[in-house]
N, C-alpha and C positions, 0 to 999 in steps of 0.2 A: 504494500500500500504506500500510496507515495506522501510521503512527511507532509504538513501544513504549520508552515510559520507566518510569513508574512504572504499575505496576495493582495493583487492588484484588480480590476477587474472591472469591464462594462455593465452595469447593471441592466437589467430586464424587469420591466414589469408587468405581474399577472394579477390584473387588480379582479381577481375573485375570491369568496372564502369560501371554505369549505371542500376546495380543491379533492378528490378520493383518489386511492391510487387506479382504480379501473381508468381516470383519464388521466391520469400519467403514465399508464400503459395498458393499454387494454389486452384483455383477457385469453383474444389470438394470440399472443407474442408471448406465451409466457410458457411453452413448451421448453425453451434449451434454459439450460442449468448452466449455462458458462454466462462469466458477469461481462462479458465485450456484446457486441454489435445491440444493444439495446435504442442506441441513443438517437438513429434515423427515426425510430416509431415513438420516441417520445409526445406527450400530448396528440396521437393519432390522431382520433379522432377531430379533431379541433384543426389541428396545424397544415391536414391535407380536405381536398374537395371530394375524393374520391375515397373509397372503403378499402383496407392496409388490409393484408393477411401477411400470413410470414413467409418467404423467399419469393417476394414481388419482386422482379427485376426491372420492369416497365416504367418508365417516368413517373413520378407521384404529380399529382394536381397540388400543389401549393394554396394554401387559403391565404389571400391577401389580406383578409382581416384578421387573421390573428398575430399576436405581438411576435412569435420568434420569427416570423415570415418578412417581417420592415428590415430595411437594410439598414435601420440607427442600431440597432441591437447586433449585427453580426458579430461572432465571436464571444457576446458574451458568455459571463465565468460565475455572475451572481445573480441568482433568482430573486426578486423581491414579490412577497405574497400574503395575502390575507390570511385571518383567524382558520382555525385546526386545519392548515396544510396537511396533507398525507391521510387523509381520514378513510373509511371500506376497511376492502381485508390486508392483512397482513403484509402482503406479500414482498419481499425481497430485489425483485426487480426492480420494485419504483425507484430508489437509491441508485442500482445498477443502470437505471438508463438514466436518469439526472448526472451519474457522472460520466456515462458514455459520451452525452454529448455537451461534455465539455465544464459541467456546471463544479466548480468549488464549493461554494459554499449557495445555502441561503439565509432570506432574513422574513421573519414574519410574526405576527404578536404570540402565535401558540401554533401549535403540533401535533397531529394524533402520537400517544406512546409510543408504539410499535413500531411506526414510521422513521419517529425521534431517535430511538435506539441504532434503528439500521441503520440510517447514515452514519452515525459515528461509524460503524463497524466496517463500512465501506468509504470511508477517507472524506467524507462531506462534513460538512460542519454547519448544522443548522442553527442559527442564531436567535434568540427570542428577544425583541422589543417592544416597548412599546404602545398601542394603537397610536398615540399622537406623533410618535416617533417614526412608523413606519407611514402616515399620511403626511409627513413632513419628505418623506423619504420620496412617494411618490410624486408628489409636487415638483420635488427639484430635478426625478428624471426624466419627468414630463417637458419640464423648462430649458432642460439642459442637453441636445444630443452628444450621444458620447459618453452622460454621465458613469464617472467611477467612483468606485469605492477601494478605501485601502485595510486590511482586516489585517489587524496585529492579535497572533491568538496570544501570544506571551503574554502579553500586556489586556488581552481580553479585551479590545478596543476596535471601532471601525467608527471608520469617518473618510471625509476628504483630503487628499494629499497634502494640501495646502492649509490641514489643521482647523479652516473655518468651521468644521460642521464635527463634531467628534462625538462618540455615543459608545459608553460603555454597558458587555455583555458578562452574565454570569456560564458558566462553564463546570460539568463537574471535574474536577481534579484529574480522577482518573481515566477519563474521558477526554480528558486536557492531553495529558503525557504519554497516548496510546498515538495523538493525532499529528504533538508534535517529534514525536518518533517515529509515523510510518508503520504504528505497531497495529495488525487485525487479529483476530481472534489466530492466527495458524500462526503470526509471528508472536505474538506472546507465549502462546504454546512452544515452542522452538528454542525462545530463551533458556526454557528448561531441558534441553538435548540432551546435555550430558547426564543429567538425574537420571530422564527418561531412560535411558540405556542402562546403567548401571541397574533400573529399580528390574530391567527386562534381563538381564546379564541372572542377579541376583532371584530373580522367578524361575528363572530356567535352572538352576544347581539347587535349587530349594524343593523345587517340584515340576520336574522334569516330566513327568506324565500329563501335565495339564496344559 
């Protein structure tokens, strides 16, 4: 997983709430178990004219009303979004395709749990602010094309490069030092390598038959 210290980043906004993961990735696409190629079907439903199954090779119809479709937003890295982002079922993909296509982090006033959880675990960093902070938030990317933002996870802080706009986030700890290590659930497990062997070493001369 790749570390998260300092980012930069075009902000996006999706001024809805209650966002579910079904339209973060709908329910066709949720076949393969590997966390790559998610991030073209993100927001399907919405971001194309036409109906998405999985291994479309043919041109998609682009919705020119939806946000990630405008060319002010290319390349953005930060999602900005309404009350319980990530709400429905559980599912693991929604993380997996927000970072496929490209997203670092988000920000928004709250988050379903389960959704909360999985991005830490997949190198996202959901941020909570807010309501008056995150409509302050929209107004200025509204006002501003191009608007970024700069996320200092050390210092727990995001704002404007230039210091004018600054807004501190809380963080859990160990949720902190997992994200700025690059650490996911298989690399924390690994930290422990040598244990692991010796406790496998020591199982095997202990009780060879099991």
């Amino acid at each position: 997983m790749q570390p998260f210290t300092v980012h930069t980043g075009v902000v996006v906004p999706l001024d809805r709430a209650n966002v579910d993961t079904d339209a973060i990735i709908p329910k066709q696409f949720l076949k393969s178990i590997k966390r790559s190629g998610f991030g073209v079907n993100l927001f399907d439903a919405w971001r194309y004219l036409d109906h998405g199954e999985p291994g479309m090779t043919s041109a998609r119809r682009p919705n020119p009303d939806f946000v990630l479709n405008a060319p002010r937003y290319k390349g953005a890295s930060i999602l900005l979004a309404r009350r319980n982002f990530g709400c429905g079922s559980s599912r693991e993909h929604a993380p997996w395709a927000l970072a496929d296509y490209g997203f670092r982090a988000l920000i928004a006033p709250s988050y379903a749990d389960i959704f909360f959880n999985n991005c830490f675990k997949n190198g996202l960093l959901p941020i909570v602010l807010s309501d008056a902070s995150v409509d302050r938030l929209f107004a200025d990317v509204a006002a501003f094309p191009g608007y970024a933002l700069t996320i200092d996870l050390a210092r727990q802080r995001v704002g404007t490069s230039d210091g004018a706009l600054s807004f501190e986030f809380d963080v859990d700890p160990f949720r902190k030092e997992c994200l700025l290590n690059g650490w996911d659930d298989i690399g924390l497990t690994l930290k422990h390598a040598d244990e692991i062997r010796a406790f496998e070493a020591r199982h095997l001369a202990e009780q060879p038959w099991l």
